[in-house]
N, C-alpha and C positions, 0 to 999 in steps of 0.2 A: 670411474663412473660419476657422472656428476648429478647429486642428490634434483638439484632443484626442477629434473626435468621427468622423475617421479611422480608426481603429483602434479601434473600440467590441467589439472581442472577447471576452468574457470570459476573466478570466485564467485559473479554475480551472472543470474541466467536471463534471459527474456522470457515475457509469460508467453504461451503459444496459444494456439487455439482451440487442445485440449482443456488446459490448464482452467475448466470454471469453477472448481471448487474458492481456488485463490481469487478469481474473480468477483464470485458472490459473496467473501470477508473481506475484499476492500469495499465493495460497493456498500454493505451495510453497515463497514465502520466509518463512511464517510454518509449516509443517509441518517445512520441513530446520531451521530456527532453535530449534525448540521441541524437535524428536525429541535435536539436538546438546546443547541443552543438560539433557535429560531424563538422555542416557546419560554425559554428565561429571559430573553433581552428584547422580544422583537424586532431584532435589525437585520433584515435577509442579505445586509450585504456584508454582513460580520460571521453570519452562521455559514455564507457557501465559505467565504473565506475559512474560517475554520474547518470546515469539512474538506476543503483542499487541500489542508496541512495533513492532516489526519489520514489522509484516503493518500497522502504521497509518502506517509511514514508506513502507512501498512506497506504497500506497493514496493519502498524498499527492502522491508522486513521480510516481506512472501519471497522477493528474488533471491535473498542471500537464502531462504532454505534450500 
């Protein structure tokens, strides 16, 4: 029996259209991430950039649960 085909779960999922819990913690850690760094530096084109980053790190971290 070959072990590797035990555990055939994929590792990383899609969010659906259920899924808005996981929607509404990226959406807000990419809005409080963007608004903080909006009102520290005033440069809106550095705060979406950051909030981009942020909102694609949650995004990965929600699909591998």
């Amino acid at each position: 029996m070959d072990r590797g085909l035990k555990n055939s779960r994929p590792r990383y999922r899609k969010l659906g259209p259920d899924d808005w819990m996981e929607r509404l913690i990226v959406g807000m850690l990419f809005a409080v991430s963007a608004m903080g760094i909006y009102v520290l530096t005033g440069a809106l084109i550095s705060a979406v950039a950051v909030g981009l980053l942020v909102g694609g790190v949650a995004l990965a971290v929600v699909a591998m649960l």
